[in-house]
N, C-alpha and C positions, 0 to 999 in steps of 0.2 A: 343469892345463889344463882349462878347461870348454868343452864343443863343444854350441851352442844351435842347435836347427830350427830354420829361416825360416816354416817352415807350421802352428805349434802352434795348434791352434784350442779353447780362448779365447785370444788371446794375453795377456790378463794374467797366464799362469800362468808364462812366462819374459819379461815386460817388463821388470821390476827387475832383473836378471842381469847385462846389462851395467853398470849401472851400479856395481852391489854390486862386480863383478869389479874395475874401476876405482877404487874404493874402497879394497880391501883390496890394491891391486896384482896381482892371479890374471890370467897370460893369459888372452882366451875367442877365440873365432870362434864365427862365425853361419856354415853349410852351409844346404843346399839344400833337401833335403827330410830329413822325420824321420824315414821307410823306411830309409833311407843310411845314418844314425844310428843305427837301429834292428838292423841288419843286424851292428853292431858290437860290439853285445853282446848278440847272439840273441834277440832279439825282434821282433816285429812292428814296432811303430810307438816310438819311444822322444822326447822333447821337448826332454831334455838328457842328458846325460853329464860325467861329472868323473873327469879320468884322475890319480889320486895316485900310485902305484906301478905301474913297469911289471918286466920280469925285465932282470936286467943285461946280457943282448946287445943287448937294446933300449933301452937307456936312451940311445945317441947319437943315435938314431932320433928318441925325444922329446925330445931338447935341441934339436937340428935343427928338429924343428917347432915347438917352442916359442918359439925365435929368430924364426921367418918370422910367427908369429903374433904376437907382441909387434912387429915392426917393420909387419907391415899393420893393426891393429885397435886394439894399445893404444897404440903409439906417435901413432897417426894418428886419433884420435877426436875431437879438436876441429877440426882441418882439416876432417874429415868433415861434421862437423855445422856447420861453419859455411859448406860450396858443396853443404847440402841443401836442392832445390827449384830448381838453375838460375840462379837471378836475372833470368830475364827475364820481363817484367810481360806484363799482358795487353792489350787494344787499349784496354779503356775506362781502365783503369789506368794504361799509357803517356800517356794524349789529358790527365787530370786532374794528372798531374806535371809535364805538357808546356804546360797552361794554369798552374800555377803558378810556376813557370821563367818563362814570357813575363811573368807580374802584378810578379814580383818583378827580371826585367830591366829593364822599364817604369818602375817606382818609383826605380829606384836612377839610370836615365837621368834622371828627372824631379828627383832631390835634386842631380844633378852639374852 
């Protein structure tokens, strides 16, 4: 399991992580802040973490999380990335799709 901060600053130093993760099939999650993170293996500020072994009381603990992470992050990452930004346009952006719709309704009237 790899667990990436949302707040690393530069972020090019865990940009590629997801994807690598995705690559080699490795559950990740993105959390909140890197204090959080940091907090989790005694440190100050930490930017990522890679959990390989835990002690066998705990290991249902991490198949459990690991479950919930593979069905929100890796299962769902083209979904993700493909309703990022909304889809709703801006006004001048709407008015110039909105003029083009009309040019190509007009034309198609005028061939019929």
């Amino acid at each position: 399991l790899v667990v990436i901060a949302n707040d690393v600053d530069p972020i090019e130093l865990v940009m590629f992580l997801p994807a690598l993760c995705r690559k080699m099939g490795v559950p990740y999650c993105i959390v909140k802040n890197k204090s959080r993170l940091g907090r989790v293996c005694r440190r100050k500020t930490t930017s990522c973490l890679a959990i390989t072994q835990v002690d066998s009381n705990d290991r249902s603990s991490l198949t459990k999380l690991v479950e919930t992470v593979k069905t929100n992050y890796n299962e769902r990452a083209d979904e993700i990335r493909k309703h990022w930004g909304g889809g709703s346009l801006g006004s001048k952006s709407a008015a110039k799709v909105a003029k083009v719709e009309k040019a190509k309704a007009k034309e198609a009237a005028m061939k019929a």
